[in-house]
C-alpha positions as a Markdown table, in Angstrom:
| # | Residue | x | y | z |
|---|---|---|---|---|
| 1 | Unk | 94.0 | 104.6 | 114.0 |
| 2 | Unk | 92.0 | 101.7 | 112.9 |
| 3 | Unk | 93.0 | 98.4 | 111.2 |
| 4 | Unk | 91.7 | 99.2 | 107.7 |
| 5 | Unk | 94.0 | 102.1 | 108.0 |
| 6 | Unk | 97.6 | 100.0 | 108.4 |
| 7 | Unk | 99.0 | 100.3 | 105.5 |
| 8 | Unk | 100.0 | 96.8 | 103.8 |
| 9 | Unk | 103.3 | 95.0 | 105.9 |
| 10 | Unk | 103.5 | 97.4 | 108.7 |
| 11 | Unk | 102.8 | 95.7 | 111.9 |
| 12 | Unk | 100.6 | 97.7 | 114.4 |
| 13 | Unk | 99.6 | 96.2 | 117.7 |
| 14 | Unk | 95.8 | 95.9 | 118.5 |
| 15 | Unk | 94.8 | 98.6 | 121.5 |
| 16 | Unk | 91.1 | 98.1 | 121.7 |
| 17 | Unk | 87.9 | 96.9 | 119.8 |
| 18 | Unk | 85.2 | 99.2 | 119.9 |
| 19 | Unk | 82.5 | 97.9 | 118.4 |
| 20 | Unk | 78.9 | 97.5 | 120.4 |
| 21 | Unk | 77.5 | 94.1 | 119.0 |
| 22 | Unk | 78.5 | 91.9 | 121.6 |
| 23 | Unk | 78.4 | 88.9 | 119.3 |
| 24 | Unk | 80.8 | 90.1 | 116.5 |
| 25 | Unk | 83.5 | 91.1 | 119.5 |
| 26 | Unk | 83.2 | 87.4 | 120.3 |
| 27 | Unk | 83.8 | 85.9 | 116.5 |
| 28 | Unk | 86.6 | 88.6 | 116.0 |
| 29 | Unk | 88.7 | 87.6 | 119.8 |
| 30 | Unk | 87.8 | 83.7 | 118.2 |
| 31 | Unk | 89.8 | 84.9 | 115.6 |
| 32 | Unk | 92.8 | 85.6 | 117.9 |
| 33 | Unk | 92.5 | 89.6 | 117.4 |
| 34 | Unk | 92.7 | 90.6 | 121.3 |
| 35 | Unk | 94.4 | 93.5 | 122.3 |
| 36 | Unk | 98.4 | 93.5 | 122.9 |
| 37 | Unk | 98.6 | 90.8 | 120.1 |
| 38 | Unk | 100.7 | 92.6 | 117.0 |
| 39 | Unk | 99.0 | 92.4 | 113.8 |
| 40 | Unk | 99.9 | 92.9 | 109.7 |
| 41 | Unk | 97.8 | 93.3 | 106.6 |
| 42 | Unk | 99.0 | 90.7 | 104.4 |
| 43 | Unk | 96.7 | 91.2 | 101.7 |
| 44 | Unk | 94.0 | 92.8 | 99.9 |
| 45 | Unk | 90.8 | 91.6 | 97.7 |
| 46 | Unk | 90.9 | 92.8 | 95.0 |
| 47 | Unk | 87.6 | 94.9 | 95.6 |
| 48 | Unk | 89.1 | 95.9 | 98.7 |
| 49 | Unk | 87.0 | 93.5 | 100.7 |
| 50 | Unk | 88.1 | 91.5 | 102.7 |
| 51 | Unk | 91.5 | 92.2 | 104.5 |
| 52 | Unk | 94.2 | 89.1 | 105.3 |
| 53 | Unk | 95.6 | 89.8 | 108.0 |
| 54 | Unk | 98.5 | 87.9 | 110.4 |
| 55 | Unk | 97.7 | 88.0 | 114.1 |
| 56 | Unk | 100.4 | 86.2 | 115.8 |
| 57 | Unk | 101.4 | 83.4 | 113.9 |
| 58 | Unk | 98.0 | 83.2 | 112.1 |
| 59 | Unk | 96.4 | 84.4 | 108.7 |
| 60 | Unk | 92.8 | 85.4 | 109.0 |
| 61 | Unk | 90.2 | 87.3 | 107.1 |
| 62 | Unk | 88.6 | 90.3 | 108.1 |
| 63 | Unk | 85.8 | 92.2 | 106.5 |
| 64 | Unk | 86.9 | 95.8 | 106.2 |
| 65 | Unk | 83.3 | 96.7 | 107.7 |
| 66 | Unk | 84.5 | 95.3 | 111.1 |
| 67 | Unk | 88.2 | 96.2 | 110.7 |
| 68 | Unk | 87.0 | 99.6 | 111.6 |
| 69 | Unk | 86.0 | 98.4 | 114.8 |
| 70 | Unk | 90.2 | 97.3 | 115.7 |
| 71 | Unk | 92.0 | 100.0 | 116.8 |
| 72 | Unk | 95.5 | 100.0 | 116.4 |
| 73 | Unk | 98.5 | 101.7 | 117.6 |
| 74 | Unk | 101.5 | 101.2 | 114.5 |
| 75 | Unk | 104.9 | 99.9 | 116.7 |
């Protein structure tokens, strides 16, 4: 399951990222989304676009292009 998939205040924890740019692996783990850390969609644009999401004890956005790229495992 990927992140754009969690439904709205269920908390999944991250297993993997699986994208191939190396560069946008290293701007999303900058964010704090690293596997083992739990994470929660918060909330929803209005267009869809783009995800807030709680990583920890932080809220970050997340375009929901690269929130296919997070795999997640719902706990």
């Amino acid at each position: 399951m990927t992140l754009e998939q969690l439904p709205q205040q269920k908390t999944a924890v991250i297993t993997a990222l699986t994208h191939s740019d190396s560069a946008l692996l290293s701007r999303i783990m900058a964010l704090g989304i690293i596997p083992g850390e739990p994470i929660a969609i918060t909330n929803v644009a209005p267009l869809g676009c783009p995800l807030q999401v709680k990583v920890g004890d932080t809220l970050v956005s997340v375009r929901k292009n690269d929130a296919q790229h997070i795999e997640i495992e719902i706990i």
